[in-house]
N, CA, C and O atoms as a CHARMM CRD file, in Angstrom:
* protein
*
  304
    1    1 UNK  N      0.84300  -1.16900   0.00000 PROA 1      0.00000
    2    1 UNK  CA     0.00000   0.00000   0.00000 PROA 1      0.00000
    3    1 UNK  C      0.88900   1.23300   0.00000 PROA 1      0.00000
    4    1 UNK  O      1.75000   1.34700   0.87200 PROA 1      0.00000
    5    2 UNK  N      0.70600   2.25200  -1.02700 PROA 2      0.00000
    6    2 UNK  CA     1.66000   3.53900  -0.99600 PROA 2      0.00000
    7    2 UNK  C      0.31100   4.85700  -1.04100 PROA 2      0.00000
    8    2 UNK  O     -0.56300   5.07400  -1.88100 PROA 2      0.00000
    9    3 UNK  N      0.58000   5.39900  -0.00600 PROA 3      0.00000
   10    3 UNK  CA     0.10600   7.04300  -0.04200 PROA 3      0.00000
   11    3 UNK  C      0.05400   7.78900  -1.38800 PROA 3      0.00000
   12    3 UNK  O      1.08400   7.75100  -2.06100 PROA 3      0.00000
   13    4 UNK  N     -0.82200   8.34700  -1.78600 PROA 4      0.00000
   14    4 UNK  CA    -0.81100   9.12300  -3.16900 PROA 4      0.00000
   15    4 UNK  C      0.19600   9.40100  -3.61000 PROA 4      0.00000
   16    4 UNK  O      1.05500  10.11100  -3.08700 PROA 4      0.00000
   17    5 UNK  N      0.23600   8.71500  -4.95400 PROA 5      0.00000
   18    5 UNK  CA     0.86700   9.20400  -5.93700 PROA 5      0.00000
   19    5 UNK  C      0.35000   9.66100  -7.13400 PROA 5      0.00000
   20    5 UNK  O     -0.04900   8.84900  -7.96900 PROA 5      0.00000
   21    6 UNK  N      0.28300  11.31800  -7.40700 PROA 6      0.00000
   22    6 UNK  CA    -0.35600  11.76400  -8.50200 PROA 6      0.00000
   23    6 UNK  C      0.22500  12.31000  -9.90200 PROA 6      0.00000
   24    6 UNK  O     -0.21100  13.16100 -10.67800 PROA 6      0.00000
   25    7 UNK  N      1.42400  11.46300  -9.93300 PROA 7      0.00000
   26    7 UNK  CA     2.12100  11.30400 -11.31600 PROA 7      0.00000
   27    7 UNK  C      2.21600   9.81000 -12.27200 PROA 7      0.00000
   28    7 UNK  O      3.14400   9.00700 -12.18200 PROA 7      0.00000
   29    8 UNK  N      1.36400   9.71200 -12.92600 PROA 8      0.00000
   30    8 UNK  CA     1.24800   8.49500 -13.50300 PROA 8      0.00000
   31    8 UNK  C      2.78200   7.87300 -14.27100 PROA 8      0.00000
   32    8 UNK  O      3.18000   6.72800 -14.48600 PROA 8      0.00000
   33    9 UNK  N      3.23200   8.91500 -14.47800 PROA 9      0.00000
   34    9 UNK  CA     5.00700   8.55900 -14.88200 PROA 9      0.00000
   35    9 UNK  C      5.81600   7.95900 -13.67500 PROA 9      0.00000
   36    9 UNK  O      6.59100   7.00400 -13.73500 PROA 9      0.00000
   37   10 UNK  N      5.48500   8.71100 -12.55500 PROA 10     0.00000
   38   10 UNK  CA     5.87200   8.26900 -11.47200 PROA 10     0.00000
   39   10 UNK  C      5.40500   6.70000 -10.77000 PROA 10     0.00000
   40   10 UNK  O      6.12600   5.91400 -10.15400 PROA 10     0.00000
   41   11 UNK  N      4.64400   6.63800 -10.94700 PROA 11     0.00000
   42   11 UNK  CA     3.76600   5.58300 -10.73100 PROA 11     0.00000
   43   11 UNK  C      4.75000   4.41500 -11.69300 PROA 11     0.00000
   44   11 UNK  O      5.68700   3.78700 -11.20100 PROA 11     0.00000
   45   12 UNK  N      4.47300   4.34200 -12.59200 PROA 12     0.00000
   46   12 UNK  CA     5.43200   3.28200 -13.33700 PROA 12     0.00000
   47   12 UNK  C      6.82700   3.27900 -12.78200 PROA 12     0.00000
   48   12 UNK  O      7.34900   2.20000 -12.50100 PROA 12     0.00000
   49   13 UNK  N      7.41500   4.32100 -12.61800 PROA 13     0.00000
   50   13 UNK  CA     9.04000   4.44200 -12.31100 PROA 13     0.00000
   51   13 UNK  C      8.98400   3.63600 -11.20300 PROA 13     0.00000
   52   13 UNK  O      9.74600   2.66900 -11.20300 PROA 13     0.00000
   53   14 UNK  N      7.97000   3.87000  -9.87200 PROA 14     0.00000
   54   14 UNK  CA     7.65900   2.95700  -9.03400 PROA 14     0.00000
   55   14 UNK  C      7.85800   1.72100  -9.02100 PROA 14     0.00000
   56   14 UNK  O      8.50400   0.98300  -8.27800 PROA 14     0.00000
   57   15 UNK  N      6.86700   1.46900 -10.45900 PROA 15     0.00000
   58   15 UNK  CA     6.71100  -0.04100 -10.35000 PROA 15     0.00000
   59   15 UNK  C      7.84900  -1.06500 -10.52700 PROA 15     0.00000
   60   15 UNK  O      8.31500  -1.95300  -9.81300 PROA 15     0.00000
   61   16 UNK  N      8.17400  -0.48100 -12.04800 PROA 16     0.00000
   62   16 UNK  CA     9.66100  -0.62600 -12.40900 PROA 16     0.00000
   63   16 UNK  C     10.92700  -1.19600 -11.37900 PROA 16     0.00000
   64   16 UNK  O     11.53200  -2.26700 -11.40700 PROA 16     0.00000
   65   17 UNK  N     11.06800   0.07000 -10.39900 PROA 17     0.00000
   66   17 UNK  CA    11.91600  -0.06000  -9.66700 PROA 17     0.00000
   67   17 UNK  C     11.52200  -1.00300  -8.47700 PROA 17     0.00000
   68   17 UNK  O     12.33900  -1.20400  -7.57800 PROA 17     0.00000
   69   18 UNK  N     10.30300  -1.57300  -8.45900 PROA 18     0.00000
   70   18 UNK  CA    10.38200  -2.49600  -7.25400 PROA 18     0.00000
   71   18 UNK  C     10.64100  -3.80600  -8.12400 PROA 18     0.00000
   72   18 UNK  O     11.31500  -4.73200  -7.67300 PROA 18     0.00000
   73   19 UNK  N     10.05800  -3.83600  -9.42200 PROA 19     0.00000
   74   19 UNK  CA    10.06600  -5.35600 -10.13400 PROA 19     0.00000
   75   19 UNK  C     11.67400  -5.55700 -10.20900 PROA 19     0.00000
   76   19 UNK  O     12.14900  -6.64400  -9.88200 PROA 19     0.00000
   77   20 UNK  N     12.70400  -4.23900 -10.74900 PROA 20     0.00000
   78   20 UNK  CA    13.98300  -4.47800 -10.89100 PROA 20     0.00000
   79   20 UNK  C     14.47000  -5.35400  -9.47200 PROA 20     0.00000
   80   20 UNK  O     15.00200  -6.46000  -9.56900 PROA 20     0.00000
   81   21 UNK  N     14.19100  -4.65600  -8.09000 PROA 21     0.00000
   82   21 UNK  CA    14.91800  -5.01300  -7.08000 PROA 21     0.00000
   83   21 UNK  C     14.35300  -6.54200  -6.44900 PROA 21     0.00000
   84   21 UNK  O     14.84600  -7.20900  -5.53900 PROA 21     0.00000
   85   22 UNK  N     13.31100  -6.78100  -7.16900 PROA 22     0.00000
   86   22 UNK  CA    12.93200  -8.29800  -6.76700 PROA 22     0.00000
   87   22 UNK  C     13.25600  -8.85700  -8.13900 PROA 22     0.00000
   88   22 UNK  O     12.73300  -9.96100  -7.99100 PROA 22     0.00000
   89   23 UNK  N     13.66800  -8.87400  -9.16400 PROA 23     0.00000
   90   23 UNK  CA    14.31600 -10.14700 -10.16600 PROA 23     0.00000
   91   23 UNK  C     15.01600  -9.70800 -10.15700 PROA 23     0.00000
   92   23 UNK  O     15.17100  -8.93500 -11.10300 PROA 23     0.00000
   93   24 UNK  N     16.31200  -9.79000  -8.88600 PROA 24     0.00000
   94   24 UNK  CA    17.56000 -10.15700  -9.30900 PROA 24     0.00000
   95   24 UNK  C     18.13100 -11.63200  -8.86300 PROA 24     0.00000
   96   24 UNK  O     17.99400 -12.13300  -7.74700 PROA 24     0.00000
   97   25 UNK  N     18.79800 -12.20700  -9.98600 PROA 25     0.00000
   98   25 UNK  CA    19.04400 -13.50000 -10.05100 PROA 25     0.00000
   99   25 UNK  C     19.13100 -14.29700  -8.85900 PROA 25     0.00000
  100   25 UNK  O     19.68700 -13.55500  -8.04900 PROA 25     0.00000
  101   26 UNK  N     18.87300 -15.47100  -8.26400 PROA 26     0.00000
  102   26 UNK  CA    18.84700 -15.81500  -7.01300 PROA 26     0.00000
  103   26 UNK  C     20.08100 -17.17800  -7.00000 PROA 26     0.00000
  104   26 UNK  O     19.81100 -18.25200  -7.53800 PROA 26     0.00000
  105   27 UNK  N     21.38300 -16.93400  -6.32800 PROA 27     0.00000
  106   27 UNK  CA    22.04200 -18.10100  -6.23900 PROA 27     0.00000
  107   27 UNK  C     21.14000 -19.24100  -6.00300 PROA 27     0.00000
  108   27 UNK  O     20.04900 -19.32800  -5.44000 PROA 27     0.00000
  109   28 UNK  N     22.09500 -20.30000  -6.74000 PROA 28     0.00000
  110   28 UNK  CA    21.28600 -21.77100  -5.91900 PROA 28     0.00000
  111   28 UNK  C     22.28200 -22.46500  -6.48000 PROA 28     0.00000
  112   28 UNK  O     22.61900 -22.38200  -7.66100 PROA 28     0.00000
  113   29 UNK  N     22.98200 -23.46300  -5.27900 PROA 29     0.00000
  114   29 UNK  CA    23.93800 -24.67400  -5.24100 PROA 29     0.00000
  115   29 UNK  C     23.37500 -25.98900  -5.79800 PROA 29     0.00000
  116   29 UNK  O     22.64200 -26.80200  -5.23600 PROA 29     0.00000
  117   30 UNK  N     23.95500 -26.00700  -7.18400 PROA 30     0.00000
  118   30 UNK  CA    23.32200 -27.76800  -7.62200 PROA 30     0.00000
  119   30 UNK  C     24.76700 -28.75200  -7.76800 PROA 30     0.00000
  120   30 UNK  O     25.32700 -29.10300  -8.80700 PROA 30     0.00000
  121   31 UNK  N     25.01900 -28.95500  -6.80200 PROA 31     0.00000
  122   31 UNK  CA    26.43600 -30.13700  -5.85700 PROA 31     0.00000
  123   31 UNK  C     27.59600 -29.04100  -5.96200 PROA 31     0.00000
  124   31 UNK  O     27.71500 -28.06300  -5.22400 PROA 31     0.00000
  125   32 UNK  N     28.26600 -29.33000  -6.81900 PROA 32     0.00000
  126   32 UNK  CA    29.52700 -28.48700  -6.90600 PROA 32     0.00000
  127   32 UNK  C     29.22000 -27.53100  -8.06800 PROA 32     0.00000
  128   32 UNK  O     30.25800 -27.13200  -8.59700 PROA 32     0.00000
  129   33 UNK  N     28.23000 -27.10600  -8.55200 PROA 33     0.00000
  130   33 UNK  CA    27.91700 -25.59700  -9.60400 PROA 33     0.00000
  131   33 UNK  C     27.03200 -24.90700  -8.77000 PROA 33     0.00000
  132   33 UNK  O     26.08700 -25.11700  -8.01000 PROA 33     0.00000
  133   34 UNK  N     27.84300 -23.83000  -9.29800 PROA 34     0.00000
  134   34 UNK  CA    26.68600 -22.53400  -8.53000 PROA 34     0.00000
  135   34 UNK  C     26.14700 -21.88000  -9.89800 PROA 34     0.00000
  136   34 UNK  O     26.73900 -21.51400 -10.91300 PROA 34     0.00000
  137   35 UNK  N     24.62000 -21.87800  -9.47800 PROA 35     0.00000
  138   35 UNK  CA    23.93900 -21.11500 -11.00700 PROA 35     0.00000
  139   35 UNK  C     23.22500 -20.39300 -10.29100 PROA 35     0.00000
  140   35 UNK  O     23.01000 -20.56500  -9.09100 PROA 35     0.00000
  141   36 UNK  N     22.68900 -19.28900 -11.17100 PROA 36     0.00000
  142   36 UNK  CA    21.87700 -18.44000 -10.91600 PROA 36     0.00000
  143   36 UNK  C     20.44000 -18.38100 -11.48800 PROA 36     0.00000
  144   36 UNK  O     20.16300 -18.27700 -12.68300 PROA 36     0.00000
  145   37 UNK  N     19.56000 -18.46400 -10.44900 PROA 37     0.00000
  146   37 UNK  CA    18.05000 -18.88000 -11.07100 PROA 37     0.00000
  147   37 UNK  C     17.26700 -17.44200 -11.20700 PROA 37     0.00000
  148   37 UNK  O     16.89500 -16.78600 -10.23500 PROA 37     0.00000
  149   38 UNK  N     17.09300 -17.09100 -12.48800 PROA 38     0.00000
  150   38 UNK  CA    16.21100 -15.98500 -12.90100 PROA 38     0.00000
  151   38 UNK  C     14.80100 -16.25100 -12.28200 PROA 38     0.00000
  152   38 UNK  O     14.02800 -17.20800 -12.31500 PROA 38     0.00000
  153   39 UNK  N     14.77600 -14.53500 -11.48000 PROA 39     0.00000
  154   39 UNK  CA    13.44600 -14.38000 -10.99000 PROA 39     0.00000
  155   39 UNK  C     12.20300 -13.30600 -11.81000 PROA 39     0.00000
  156   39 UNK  O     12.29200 -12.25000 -12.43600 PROA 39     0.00000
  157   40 UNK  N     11.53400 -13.83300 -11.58300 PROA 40     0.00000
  158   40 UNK  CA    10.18800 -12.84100 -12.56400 PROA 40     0.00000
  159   40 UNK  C      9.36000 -12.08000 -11.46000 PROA 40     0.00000
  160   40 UNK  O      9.42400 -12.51600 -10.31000 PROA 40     0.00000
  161   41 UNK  N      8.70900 -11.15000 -11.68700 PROA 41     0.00000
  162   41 UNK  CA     7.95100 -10.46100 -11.06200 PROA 41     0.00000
  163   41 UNK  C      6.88700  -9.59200 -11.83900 PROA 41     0.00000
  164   41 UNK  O      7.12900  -8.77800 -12.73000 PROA 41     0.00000
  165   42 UNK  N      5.57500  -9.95700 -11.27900 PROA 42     0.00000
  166   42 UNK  CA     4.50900  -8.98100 -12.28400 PROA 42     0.00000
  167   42 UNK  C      3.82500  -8.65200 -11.06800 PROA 42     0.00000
  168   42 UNK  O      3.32900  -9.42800 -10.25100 PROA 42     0.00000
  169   43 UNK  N      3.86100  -7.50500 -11.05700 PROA 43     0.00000
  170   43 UNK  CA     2.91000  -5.89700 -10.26900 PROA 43     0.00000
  171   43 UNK  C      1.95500  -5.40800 -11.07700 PROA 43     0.00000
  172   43 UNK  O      2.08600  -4.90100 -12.19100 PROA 43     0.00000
  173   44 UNK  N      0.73400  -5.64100 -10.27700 PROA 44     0.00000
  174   44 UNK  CA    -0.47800  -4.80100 -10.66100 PROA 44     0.00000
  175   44 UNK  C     -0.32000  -3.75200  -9.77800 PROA 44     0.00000
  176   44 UNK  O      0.19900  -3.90900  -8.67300 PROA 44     0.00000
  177   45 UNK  N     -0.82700  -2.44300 -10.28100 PROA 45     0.00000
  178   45 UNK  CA    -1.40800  -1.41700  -9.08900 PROA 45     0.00000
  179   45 UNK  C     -2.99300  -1.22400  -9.38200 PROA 45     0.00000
  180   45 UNK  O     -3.65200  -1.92800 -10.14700 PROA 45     0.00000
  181   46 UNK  N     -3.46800  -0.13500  -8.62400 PROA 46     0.00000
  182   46 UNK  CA    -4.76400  -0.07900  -8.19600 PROA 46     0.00000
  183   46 UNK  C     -4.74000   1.40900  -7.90100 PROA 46     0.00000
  184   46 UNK  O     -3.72900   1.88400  -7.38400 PROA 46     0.00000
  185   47 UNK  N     -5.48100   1.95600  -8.10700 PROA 47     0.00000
  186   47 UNK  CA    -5.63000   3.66000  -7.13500 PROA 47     0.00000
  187   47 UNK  C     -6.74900   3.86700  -6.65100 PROA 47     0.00000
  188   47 UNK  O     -7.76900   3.50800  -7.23900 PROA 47     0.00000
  189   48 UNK  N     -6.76700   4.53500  -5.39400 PROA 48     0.00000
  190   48 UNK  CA    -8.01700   4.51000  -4.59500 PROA 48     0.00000
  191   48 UNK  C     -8.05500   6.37100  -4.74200 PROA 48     0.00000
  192   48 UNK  O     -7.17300   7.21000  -4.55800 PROA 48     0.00000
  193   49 UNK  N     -9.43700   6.48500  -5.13500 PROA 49     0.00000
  194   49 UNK  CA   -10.81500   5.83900  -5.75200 PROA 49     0.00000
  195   49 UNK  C    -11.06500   5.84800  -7.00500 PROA 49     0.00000
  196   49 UNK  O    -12.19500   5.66900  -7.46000 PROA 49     0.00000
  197   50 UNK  N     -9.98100   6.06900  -7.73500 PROA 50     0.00000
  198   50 UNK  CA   -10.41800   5.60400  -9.27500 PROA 50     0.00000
  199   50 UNK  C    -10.89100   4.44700  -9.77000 PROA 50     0.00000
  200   50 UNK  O    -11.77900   4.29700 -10.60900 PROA 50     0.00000
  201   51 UNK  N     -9.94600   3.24700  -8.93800 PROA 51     0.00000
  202   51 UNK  CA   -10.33000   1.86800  -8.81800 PROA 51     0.00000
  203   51 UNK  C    -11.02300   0.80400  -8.32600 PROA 51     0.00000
  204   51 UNK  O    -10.96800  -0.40000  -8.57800 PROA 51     0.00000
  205   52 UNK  N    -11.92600   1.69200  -7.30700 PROA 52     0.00000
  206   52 UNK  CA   -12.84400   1.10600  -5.91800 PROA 52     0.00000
  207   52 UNK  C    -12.28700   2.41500  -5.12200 PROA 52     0.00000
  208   52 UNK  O    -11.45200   3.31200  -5.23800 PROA 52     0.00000
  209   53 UNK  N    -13.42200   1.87600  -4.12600 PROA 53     0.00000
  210   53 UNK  CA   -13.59900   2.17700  -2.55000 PROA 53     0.00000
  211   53 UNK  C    -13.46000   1.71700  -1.69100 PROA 53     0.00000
  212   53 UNK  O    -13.15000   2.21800  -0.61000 PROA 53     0.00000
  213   54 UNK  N    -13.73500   0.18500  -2.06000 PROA 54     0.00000
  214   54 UNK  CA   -13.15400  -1.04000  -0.97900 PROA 54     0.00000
  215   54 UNK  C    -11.97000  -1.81600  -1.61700 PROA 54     0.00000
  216   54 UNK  O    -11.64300  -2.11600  -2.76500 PROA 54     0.00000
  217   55 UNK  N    -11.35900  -2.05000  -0.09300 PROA 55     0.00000
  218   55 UNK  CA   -10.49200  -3.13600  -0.45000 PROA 55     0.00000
  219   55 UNK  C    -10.80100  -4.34300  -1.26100 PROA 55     0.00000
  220   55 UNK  O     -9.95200  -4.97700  -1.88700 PROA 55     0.00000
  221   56 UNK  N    -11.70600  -4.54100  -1.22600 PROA 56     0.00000
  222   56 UNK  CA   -11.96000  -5.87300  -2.31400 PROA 56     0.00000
  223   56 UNK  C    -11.65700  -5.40200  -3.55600 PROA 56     0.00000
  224   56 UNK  O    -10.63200  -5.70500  -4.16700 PROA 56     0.00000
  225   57 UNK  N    -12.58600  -4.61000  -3.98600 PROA 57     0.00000
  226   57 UNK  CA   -12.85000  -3.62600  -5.20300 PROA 57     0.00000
  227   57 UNK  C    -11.41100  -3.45400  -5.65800 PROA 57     0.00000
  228   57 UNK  O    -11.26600  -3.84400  -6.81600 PROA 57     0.00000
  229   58 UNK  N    -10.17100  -2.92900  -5.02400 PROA 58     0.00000
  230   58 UNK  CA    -8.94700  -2.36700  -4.81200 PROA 58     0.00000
  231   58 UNK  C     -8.16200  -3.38000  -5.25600 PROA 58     0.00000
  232   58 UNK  O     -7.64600  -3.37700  -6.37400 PROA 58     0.00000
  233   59 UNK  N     -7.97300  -4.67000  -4.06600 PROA 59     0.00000
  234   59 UNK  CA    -7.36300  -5.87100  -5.00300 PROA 59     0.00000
  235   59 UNK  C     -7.74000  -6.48100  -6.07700 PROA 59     0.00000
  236   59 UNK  O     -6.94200  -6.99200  -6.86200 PROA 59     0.00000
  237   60 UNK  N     -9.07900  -6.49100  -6.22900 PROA 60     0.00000
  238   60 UNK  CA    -9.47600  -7.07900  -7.62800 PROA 60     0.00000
  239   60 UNK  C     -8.95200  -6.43700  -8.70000 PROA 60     0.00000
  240   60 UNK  O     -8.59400  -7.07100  -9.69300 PROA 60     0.00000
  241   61 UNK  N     -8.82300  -4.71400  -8.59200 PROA 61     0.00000
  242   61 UNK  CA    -8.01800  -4.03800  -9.28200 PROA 61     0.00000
  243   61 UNK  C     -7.11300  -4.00600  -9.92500 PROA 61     0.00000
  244   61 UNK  O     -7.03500  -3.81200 -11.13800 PROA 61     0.00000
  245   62 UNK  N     -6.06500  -4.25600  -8.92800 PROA 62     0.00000
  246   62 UNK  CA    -4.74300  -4.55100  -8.79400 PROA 62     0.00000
  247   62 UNK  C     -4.21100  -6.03900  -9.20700 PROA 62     0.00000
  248   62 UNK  O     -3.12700  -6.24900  -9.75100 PROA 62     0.00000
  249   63 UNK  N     -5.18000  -7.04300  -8.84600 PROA 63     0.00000
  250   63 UNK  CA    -4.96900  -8.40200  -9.44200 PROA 63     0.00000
  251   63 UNK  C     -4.81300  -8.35300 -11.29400 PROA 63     0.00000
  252   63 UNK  O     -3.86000  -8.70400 -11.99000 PROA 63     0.00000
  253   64 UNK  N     -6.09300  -7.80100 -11.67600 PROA 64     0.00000
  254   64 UNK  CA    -6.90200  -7.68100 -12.90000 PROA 64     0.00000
  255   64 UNK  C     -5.20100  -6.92900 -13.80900 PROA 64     0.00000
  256   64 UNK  O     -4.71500  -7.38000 -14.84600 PROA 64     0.00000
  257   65 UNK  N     -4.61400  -5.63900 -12.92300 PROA 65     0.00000
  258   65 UNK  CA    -3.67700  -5.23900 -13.80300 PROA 65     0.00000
  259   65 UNK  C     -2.30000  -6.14400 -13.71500 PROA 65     0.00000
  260   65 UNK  O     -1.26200  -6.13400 -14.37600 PROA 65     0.00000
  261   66 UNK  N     -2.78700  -6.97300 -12.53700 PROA 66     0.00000
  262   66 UNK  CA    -1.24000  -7.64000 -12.69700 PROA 66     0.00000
  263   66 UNK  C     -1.18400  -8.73600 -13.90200 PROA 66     0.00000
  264   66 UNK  O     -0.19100  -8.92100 -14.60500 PROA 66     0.00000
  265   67 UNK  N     -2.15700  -9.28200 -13.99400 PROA 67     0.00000
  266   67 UNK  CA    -3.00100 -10.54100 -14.94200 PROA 67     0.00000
  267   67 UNK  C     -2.25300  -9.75000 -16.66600 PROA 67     0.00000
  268   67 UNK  O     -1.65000 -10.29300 -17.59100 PROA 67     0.00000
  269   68 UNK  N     -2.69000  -8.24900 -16.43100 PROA 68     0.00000
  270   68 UNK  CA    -2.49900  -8.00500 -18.13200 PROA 68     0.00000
  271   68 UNK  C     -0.86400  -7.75200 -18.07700 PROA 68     0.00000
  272   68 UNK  O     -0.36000  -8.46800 -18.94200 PROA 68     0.00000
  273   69 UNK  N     -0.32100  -7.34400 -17.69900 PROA 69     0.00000
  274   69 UNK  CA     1.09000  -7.60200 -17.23600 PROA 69     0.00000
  275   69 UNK  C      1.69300  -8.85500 -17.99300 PROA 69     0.00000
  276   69 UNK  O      2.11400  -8.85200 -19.15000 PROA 69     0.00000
  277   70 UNK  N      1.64800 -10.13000 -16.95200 PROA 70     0.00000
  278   70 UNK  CA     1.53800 -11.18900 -17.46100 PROA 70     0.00000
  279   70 UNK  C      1.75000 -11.97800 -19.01700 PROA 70     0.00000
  280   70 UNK  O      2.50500 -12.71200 -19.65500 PROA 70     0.00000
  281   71 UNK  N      0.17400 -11.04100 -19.09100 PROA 71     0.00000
  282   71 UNK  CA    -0.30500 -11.67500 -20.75900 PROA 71     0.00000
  283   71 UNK  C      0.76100 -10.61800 -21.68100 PROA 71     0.00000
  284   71 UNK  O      1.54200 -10.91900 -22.58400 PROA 71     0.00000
  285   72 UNK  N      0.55300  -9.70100 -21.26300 PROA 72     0.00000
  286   72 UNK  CA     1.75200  -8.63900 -21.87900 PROA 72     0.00000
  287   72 UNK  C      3.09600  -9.58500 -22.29100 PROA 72     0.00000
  288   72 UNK  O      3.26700 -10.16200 -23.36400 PROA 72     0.00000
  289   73 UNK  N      4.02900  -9.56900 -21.07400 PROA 73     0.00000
  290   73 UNK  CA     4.98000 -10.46100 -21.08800 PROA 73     0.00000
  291   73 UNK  C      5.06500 -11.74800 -22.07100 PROA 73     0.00000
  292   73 UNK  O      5.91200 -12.01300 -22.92400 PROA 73     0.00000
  293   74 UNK  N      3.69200 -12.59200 -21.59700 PROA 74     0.00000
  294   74 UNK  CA     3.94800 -13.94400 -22.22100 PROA 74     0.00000
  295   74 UNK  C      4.11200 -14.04600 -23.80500 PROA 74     0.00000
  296   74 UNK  O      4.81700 -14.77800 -24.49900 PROA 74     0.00000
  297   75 UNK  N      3.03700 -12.86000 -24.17500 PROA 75     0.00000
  298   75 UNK  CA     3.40000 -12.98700 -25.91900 PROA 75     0.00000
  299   75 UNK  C      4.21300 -11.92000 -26.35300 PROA 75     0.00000
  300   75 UNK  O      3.92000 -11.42700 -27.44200 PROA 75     0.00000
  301   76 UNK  N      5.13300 -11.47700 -25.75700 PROA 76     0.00000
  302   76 UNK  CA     6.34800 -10.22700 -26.20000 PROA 76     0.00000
  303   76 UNK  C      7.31600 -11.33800 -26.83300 PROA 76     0.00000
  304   76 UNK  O      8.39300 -11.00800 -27.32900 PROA 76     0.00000
């Protein structure tokens, strides 16, 4: 949950920068190799009250944009 943000440029730079700092590659030991396992991350947001009033309303929101995200991704 983030306090208003009323720059929609900003808003992405946001998003951006949290998806960057959660896929970064994650060590993992398989016997004697060390590899690095690529992580993915898809963020929906939501804005209250453009998007709902209730929290339900809000995550469904936010689910719904993470979903096109996703589909975005899968056929790029």
């Amino acid at each position: 949950m983030l306090e208003k943000l009323d720059d929609p440029q900003g808003e992405q730079q946001l998003i951006e920068r949290l998806r960057a700092s959660l896929c970064m590659p994650m060590p993992y030991r398989h016997g004697d190799e060390q590899v690095l396992l690529p992580i993915a991350a898809s963020i929906g947001m939501a804005a209250y009250p453009t998007d709902g009033s209730e929290v339900d309303a809000l995550l469904h929101a936010a689910d719904q944009a993470m979903y096109l995200v996703k589909r975005s991704r899968d056929t790029a």
